[in-house]
FIDORO-283277 format. One record per residue: x, y, z of N, C-alpha, C, O, CB in turn. Coordinates in steps of 0.05 Angstrom, whole numbers, plus 5000, padded with zeros to 4 digits. Glycine has a CB too. Layout:
XYZXYZXYZXYZXYZ/...
//
This chain:
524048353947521448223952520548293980522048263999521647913949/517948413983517248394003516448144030516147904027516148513996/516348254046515548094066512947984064511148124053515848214089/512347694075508747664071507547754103508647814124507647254062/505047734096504047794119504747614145504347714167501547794113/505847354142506247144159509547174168510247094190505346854143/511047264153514347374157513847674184515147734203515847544115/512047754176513148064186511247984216511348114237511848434160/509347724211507447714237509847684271509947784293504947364232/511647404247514147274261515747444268516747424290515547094249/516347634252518447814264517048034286518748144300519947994237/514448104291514048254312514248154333514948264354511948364312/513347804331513447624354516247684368516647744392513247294345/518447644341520247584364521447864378522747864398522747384351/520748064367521048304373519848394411521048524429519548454347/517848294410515648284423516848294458516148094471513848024412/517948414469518248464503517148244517514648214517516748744515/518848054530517747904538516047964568517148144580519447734534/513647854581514047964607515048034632514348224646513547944611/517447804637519047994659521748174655523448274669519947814682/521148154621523748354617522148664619522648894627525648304581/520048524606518648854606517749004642517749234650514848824584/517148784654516848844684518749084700518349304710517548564699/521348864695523248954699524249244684524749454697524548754697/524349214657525149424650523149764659524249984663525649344621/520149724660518249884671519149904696518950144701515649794669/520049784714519749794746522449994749522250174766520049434763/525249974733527550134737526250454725526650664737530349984718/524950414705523150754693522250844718523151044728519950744669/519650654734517850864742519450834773518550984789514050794739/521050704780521850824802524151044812524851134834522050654811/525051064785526651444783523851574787523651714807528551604743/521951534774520451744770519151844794518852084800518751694751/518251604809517051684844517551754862515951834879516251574857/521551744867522251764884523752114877524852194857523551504892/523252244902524952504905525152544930524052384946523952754892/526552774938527452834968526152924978526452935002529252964975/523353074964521353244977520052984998520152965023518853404952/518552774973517252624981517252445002515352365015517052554968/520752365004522252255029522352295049521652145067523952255029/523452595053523752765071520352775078520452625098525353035060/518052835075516152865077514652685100513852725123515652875054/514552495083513152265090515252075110514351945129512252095062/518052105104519651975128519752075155519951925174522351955122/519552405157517752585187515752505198515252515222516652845184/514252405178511752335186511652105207510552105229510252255162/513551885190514251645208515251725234514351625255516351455195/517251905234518951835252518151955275518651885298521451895247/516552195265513552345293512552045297513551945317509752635277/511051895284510551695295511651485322510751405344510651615277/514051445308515251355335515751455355515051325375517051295336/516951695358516651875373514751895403515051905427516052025355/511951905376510651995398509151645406507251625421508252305388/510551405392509951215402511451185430510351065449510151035385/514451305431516151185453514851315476514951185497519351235450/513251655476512451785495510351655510510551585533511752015487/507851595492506151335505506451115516504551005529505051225492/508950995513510050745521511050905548510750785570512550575497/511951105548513851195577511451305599511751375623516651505569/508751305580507451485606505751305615504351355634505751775599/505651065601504450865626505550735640508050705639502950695622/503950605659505350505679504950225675502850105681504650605705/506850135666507249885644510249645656512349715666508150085607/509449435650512949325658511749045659512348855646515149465694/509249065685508948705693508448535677507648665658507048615711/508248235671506748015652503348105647501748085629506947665670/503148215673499448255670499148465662496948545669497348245696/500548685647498548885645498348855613500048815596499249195658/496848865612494248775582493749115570493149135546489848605599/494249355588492449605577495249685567495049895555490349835600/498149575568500449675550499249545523498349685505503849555559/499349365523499649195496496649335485497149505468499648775501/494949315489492249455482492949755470492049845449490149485510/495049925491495150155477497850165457498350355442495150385497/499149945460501149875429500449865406501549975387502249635426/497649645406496049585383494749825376495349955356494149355386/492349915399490950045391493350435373492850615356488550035420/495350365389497350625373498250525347498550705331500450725391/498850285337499550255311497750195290498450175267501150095310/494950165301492250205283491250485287490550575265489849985291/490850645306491051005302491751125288490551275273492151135314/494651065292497351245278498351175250498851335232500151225295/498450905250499450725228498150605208499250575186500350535236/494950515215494450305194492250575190490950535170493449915202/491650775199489350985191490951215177490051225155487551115219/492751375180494851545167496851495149497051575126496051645182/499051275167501151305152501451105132503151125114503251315168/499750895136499350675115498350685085499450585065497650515126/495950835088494850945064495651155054495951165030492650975065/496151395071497951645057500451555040500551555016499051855080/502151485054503951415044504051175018505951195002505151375063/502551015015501850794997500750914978501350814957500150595006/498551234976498051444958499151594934498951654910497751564968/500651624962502551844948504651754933505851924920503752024967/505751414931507751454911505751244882505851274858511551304926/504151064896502050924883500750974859500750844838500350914897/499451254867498451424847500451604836499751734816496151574856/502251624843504351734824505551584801506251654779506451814838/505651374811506851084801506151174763508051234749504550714819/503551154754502451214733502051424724502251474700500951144733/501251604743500351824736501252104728500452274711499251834749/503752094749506052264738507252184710507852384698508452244758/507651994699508951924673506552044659506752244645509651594667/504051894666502352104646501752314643500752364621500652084644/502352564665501252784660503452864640503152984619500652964686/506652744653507952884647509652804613511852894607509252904671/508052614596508052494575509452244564509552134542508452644565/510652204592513352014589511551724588513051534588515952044620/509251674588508151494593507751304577507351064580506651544601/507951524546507451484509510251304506510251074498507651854484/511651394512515151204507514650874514515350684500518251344537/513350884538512950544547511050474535510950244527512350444576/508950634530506550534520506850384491505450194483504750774517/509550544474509550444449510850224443510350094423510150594435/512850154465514149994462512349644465510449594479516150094480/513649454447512049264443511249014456511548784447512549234427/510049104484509248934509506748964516505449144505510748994531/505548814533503848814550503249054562504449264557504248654564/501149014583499649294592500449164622501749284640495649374582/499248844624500048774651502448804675502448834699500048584648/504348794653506548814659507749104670508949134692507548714639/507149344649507549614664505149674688505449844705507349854641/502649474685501049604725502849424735504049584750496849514741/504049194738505449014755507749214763508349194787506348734739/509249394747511649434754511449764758513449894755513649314733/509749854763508350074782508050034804509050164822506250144778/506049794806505349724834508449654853509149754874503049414832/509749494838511649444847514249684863515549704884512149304826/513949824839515950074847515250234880516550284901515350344819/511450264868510550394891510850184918511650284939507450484884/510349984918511649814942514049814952514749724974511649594938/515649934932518749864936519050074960520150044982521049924905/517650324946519050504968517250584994518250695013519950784954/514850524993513250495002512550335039511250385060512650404981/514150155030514149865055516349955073516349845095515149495042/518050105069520050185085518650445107518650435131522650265064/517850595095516550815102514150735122513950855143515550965077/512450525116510450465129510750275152509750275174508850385112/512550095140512149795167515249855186516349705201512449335147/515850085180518250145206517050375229517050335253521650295190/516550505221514950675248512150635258511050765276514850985242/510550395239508250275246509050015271507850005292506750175217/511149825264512549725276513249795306512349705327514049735262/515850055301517050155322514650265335514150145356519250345316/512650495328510950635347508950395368507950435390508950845328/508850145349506449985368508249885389507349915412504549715351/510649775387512149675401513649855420514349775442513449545386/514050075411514350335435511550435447511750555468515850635419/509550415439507350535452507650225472507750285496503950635430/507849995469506149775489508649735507509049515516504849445472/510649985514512549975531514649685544515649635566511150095550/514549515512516449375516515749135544517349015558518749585518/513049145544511948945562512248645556513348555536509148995565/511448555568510848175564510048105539507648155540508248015583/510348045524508947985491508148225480505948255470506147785489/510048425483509148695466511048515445511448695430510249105476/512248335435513348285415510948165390511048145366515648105424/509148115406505648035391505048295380504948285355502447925416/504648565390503748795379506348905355505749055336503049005407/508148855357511348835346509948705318509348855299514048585366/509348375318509948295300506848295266506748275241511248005316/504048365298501748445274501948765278500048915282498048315279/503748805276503949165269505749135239505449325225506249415301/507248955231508448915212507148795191507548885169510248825219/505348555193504648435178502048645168501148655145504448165188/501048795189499048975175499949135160499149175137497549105189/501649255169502849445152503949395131504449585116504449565162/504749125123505849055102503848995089504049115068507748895103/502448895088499548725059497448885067495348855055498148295061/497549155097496049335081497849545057496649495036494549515104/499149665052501549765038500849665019499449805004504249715044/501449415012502049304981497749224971496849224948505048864985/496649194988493449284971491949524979489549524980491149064975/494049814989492850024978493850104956492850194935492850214992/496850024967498450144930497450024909496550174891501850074923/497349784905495049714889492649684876492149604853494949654890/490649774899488750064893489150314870488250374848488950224918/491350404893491550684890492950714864493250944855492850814915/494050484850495850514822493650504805494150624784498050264815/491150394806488650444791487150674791486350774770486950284797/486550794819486051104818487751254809486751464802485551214840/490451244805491951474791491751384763493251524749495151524801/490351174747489751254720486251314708485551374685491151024705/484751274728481851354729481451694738479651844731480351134752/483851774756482852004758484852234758486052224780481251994781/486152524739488152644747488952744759491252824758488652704743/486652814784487952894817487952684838486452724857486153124832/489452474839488852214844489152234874488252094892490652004828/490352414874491652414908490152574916489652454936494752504918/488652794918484852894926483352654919482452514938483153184903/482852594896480452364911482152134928480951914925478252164884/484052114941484851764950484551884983483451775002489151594937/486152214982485452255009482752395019482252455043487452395019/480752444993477552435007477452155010476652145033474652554985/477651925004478051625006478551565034477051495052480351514987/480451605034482151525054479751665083478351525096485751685049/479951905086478752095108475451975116474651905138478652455095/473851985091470951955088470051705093467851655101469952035064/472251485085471751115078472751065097471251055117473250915051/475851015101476850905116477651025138479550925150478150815106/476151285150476951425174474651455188474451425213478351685170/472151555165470051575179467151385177466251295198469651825175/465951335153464551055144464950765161463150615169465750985116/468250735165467950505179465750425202464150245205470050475189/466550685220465850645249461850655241460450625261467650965275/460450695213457350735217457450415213459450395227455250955194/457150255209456649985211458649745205461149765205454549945196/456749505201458249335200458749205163460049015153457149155223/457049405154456249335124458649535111459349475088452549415112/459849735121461349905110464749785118466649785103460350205122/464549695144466949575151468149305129470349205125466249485181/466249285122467048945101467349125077467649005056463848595095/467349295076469249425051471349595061472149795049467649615029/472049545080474649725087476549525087476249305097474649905117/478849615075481949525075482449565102483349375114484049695056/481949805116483349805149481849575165482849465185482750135168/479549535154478249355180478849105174477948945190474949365185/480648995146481748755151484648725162485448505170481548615129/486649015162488949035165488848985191490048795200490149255156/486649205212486649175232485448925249485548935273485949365235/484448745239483948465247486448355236486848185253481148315235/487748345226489848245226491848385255493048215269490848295197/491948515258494348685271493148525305494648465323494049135266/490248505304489348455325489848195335490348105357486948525323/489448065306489247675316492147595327492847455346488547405283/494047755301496747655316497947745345499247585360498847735299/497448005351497748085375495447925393495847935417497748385377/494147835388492347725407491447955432491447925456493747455419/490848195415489348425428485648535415485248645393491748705422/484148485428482148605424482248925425483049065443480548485441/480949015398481249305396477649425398476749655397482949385362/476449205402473549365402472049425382470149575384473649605412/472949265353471549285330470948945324471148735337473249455307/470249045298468948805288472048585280473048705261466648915256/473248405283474348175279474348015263472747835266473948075291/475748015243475647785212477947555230479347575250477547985168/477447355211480147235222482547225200482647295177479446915232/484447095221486747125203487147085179488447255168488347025209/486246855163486346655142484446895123485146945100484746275151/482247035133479947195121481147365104481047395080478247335140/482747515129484147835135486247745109485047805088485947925175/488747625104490347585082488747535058488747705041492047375087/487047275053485247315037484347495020484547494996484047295045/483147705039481447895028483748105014483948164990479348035052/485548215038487448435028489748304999491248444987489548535060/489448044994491247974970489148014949489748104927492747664970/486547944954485147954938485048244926486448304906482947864946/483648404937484748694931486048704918485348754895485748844946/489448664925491148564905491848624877493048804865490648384904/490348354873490448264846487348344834487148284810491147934847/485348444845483448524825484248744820484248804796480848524830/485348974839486149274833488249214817489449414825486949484857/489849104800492049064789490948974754491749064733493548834809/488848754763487248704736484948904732483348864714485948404737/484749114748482449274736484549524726483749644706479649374761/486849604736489049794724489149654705487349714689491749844738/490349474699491049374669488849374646489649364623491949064673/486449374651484449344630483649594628482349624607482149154634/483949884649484450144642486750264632486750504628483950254659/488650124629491350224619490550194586490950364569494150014630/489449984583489049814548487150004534487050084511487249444547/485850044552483550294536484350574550482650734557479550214544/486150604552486350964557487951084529489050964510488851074592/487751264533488151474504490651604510490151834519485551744498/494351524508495351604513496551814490496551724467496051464525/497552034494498252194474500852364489502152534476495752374464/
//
């Protein structure tokens, strides 16, 4: 005897991946898939020029007393330069949009796709992967360079500690972004770094209407409020600056997922 339609409904249910098994089980896939030695090696130079040439700035001023204000100024202003304009978003790119997109070019994408789960759950555990490797790369030589550029002065531990927090929740809402552009577009990493260069390198600085759509100009009000350094731009506040960059978040996460549901995988 066959099954009725109401038997075989129950048995897909229970078949059915639950969400954080499926999270989980997506997040162990796509993070073989992002990480390699090229990419490491690559992007971990990148950092470590960073510091580098943070500790040289820190040594060539003439820096040490409680009053000097133009260390800590050039701490901050070096880990929003170097860090929250280059190495934050490049790096958040490049494994972000891989996160998805490499499985898709390279077909492996059909295997998860068929399996019987959610859509939420594989952008969740993309985003995730791409964070995983991501935050290490970004908030340690964004970190070290601001805190070596502000030569270890009087409360360079302020430029220390919003050089981290920018770098960290900026990281986790570009990758989150950028896990949506690698399924809207298949050269994801050309358009993120025309993005990146044109939006957030050069657009900012024409007004103040372009800046309220930049991710850097809330990272960098963040980086600013906690260090309690004025950088000469426009100023969100703290409570704003988290706000906004979680928001990001979670809409780039719910707009991946409702492009994952309608893409045509084969």
């Amino acid at each position: 005897m066959s099954a009725g339609p109401d038997t075989q409904a129950n048995t897909e249910q229970r078949r059915r991946v639950g969400a954080l098994r499926a999270t989980a089980l997506c997040y162990r896939v796509l993070i073989r898939q992002i990480v390699s030695a090229g990419r490491l090696a690559a992007l971990g130079a990148l950092g470590a020029i960073m510091v580098v040439v943070g500790w040289v700035v820190g040594n060539s001023t003439n820096g040490g007393g409680p009053e000097n204000t133009g260390a800590l100024f050039n701490g901050a202003n070096y880990a929003d330069g170097f860090g929250l304009i280059v190495i934050v978003p490049i790096v958040s790119l490049v494994f972000a949009a891989a996160s998805l997109g490499d499985v898709r070019d390279d077909g492996t994408l059909v295997y998860l796709w068929l399996r019987p789960m959610g859509r939420a759950p594989l952008v969740v555990a993309a985003a995730a992967a791409a964070v995983t490797v991501s935050l290490p790369l970004c908030v340690i030589p964004t970190t070290l360079g601001g805190w070596f550029a502000a030569d270890f002065v009087v409360d360079s531990g302020g430029v220390a500690l919003g050089a981290l927090a920018a770098a960290a929740l900026g990281t986790v809402a570009y990758s989150c972004l950028f896990v949506l552009l690698g399924l809207l577009f298949r050269k994801a990493v050309l358009w993120g770094i025309a993005y990146i260069l044109l939006w957030e390198g050069l657009a900012v600085g024409l007004g103040d209407f372009a800046e309220r759509l930049s991710l850097r100009g809330y990272a960098r009000s963040l980086l600013s409020q906690i260090a309690d350094v004025n950088l000469g731009f426009t100023n969100y506040g703290l409570v704003t600056s988290i706000i906004v960059l979680a928001g990001v978040s979670v809409v780039g996460l719910a707009l991946a997922a409702v492009r994952l549901s309608r893409l045509n995988v084969d």
